[in-house]
C-alpha positions as CSV (number, residue, x, y, z in Angstrom):
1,X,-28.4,0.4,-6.2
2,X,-27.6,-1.1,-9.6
3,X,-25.8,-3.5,-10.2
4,X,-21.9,-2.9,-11.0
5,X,-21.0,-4.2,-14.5
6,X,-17.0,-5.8,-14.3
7,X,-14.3,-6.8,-16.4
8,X,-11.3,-8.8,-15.4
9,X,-7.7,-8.6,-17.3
10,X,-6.0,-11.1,-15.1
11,X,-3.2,-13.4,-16.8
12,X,-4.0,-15.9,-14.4
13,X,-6.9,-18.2,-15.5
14,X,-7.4,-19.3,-11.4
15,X,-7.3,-15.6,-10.3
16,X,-9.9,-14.6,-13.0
17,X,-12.0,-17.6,-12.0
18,X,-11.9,-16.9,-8.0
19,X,-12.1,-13.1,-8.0
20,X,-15.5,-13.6,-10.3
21,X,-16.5,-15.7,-7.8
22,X,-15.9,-13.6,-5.2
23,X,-17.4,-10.5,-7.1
24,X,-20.6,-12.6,-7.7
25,X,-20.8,-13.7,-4.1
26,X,-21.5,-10.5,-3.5
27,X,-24.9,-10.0,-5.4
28,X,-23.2,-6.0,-5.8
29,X,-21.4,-7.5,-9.6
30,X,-21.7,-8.8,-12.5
31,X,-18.7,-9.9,-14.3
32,X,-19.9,-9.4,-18.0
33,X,-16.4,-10.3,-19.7
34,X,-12.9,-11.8,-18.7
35,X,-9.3,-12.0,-20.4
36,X,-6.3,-14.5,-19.5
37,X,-4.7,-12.3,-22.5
38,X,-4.0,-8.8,-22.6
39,X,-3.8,-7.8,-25.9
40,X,-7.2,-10.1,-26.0
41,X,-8.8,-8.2,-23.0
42,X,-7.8,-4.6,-24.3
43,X,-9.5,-5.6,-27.9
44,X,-12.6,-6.1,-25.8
45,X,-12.7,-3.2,-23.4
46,X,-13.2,-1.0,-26.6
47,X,-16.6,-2.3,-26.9
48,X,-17.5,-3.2,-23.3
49,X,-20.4,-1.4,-21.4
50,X,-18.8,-2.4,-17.8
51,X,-18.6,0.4,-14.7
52,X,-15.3,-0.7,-13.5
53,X,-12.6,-2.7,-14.9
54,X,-10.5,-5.4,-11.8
55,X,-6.8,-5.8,-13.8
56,X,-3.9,-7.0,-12.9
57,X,-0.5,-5.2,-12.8
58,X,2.2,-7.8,-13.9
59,X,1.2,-9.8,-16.9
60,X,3.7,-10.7,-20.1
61,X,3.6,-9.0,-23.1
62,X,1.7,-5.8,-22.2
63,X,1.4,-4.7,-18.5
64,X,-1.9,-3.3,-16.5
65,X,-0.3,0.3,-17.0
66,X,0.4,-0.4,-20.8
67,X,-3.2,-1.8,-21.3
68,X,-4.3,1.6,-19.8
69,X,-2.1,3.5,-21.5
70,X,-3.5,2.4,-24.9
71,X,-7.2,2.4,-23.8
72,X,-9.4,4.8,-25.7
73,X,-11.9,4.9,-23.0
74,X,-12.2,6.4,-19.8
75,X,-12.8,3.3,-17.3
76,X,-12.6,3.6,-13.0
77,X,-9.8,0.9,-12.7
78,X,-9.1,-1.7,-9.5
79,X,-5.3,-2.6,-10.3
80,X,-5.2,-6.4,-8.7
81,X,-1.5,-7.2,-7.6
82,X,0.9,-9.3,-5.2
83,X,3.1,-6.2,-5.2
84,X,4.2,-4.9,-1.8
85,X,1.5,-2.8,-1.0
86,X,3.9,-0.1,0.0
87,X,3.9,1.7,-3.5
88,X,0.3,1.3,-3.7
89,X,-1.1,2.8,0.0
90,X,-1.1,6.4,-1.5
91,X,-3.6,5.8,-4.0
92,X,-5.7,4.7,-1.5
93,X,-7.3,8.1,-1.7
94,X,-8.0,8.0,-5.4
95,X,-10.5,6.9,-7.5
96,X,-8.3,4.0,-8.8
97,X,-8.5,1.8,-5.9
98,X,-6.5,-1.6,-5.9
99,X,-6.7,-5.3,-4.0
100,X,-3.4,-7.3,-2.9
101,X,-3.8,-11.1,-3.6
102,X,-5.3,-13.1,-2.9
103,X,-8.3,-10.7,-2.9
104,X,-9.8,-10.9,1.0
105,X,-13.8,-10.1,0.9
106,X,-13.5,-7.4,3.5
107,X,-11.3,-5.5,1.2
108,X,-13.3,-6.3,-1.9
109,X,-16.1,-5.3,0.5
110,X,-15.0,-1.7,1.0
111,X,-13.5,-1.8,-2.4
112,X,-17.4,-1.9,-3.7
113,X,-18.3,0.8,-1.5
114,X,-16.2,3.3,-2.8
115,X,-17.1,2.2,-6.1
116,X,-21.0,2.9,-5.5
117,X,-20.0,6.3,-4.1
118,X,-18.8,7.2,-7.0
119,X,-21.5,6.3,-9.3
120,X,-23.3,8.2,-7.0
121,X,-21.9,11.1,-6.5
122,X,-21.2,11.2,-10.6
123,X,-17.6,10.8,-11.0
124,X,-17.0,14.4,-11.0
125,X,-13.7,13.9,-8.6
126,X,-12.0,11.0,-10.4
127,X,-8.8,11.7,-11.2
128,X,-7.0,10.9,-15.0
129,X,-6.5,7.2,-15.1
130,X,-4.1,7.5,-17.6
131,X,-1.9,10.2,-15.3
132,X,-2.2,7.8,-12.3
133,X,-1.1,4.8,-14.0
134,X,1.5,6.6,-15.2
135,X,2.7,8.2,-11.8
136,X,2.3,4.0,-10.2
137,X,4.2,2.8,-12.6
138,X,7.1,5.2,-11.4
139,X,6.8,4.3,-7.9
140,X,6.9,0.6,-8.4
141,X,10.1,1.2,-9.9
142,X,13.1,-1.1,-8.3
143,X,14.7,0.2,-6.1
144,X,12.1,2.9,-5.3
145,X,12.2,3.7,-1.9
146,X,9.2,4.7,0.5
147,X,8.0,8.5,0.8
148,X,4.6,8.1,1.7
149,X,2.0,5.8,3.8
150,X,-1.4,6.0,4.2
151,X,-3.4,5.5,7.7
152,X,-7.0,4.5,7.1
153,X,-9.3,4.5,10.0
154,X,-12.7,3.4,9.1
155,X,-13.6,5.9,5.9
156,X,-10.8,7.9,6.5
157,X,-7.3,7.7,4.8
158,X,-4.4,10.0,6.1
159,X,-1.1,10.2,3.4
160,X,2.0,10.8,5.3
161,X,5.2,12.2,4.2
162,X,7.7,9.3,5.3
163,X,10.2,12.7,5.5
164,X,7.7,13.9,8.6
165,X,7.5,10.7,10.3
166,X,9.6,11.1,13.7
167,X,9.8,7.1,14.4
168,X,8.0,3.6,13.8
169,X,7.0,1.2,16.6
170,X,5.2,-1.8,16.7
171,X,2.7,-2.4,19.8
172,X,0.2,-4.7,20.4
173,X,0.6,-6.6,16.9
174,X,0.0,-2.8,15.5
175,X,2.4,-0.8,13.4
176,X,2.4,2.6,14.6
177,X,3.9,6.3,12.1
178,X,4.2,9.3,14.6
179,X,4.0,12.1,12.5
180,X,3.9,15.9,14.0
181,X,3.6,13.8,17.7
182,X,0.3,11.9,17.0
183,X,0.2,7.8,16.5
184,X,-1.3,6.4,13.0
185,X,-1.8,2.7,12.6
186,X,-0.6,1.8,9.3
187,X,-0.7,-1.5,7.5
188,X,3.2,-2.6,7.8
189,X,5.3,-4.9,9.5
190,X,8.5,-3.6,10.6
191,X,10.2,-5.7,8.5
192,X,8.6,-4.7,5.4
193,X,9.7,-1.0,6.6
194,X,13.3,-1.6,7.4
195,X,13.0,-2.9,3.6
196,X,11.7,-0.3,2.0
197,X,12.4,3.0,4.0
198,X,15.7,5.1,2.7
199,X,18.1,3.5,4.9
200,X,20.4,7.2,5.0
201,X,17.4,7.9,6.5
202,X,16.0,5.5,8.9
203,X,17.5,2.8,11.5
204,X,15.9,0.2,13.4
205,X,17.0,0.5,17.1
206,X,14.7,-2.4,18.3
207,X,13.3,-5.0,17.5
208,X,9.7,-3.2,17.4
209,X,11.2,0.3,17.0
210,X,12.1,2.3,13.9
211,X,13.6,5.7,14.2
212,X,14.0,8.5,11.5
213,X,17.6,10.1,12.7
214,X,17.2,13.5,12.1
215,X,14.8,13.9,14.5
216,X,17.4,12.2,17.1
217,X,18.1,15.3,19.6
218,X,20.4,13.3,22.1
219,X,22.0,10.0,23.2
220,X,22.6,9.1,26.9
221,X,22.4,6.1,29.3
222,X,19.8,4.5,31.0
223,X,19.1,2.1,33.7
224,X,19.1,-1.2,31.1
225,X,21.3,0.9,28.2
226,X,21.5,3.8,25.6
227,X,18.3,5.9,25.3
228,X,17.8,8.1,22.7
229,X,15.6,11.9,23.2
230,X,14.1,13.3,20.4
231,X,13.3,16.6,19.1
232,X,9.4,16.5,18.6
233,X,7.5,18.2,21.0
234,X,6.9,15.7,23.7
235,X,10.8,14.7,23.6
236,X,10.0,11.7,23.3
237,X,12.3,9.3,24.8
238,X,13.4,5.9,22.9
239,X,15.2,2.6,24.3
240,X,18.3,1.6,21.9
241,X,18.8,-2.0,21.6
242,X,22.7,-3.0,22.5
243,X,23.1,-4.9,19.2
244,X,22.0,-1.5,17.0
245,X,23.9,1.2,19.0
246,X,26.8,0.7,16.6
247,X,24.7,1.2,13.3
248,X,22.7,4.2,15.1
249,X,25.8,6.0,15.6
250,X,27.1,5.2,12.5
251,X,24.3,6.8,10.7
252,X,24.4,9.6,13.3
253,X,28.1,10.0,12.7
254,X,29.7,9.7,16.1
């Protein structure tokens, strides 16, 4: 396999210096060029012979998205970000893959591989760069709330529509999306989903339990308080913590 030629746009001059590192501790890269500048790295790129460019999201003075948005050239792009990675788990399926820092080996790892499958295979399902960096932009928007989350279990990623997703619940220091009555482990607290799920939408009855109230069939008591029944299939039966039976109804209107 040949080698894969790399830039990095990172505004960072430490985060340019350890992801090289990490990219050359691979033997898979070679980093033939770095910027700390982004108006300096996109002067660059117009001339570079590289196979995939590693930039970062939020820089000053031009953004990763802008510095796409005014390259000339058509270059597979691994967007490097501390951005909650909720925005970015639906791209997981694309081309355009992306790495939360700091940048974990394993992930760079599998990060490569889907890079070399693509030079493989000859590009010919890579998406419009431009389009996509268009479409992320938008979702990082503030104040953007979640509507999708991917499930990847070994090579396979499943996108869920947050919309179809009957409840959350954490088990086992796993976060679990049942979707259509079947569990997928997705890469979330539950904090970070009370955060960022519409909450019109979704309430957290428990501590390790989120629920998505329209799919809320019936309330009645239990042996140790309110359960909940809902409407999937399996009527699935959910324990209310006393502390969030006042919001649940709220949100339920009664």
């Amino acid at each position: 396999m040949p080698v894969i030629r790399a830039f990095v746009v990172d505004d960072e001059q430490l985060a340019v210096q350890r992801l090289a590192r990490l990219l050359g501790e691979t033997g898979r890269v070679t980093v033939v060029g770095s910027a700390i500048d982004p108006v300096d790295g996109l002067d660059q790129l117009r001339e570079a012979s590289i196979d995939v460019l590693f930039l970062d999201i939020q820089m000053p003075g031009m953004t990763g998205f802008e510095l796409i948005q005014r390259l000339d050239r058509d270059i597979p792009v691994v967007f490097t970000t501390a951005y909650d990675r909720y925005a970015l788990e639906a791209f997981a399926v694309n081309s355009i893959d992306y790495l939360l820092k700091p940048v974990e080996t394993e992930r760079l790892s599998r990060t490569l591989d889907k890079l070399e499958r693509f030079t493989t295979t000859g590009g010919t399902s890579r998406p419009d760069v431009r389009a996509l960096a268009r479409h992320l932009a938008q979702e990082l928007a503030p104040g953007r709330k979640l509507e999708r989350v991917a499930s990847r279990v070994g090579e396979r990623t499943t996108v869920l529509d947050v919309s179809r997703i009957t409840h959350f619940f954490a088990k086992d220091k796993l976060t679990f999306a049942v979707s259509a009555g079947r569990e997928h482990v997705i890469d979330f607290t539950m904090t970070e989903l009370e955060a960022h799920l519409d909450t019109r939408r979704f309430v957290r009855i428990h501590r390790a339990t989120i629920v998505n109230v329209s799919s809320v069939q019936e309330l009645y008591p239990g042996v140790d308080g309110l359960l909940i029944r809902l409407k999937d299939e399996s009527k699935t039966e959910l324990s209310v913590a006393r502390d969030r039976m006042r919001e649940l109804k709220d949100r339920l209107g009664i």
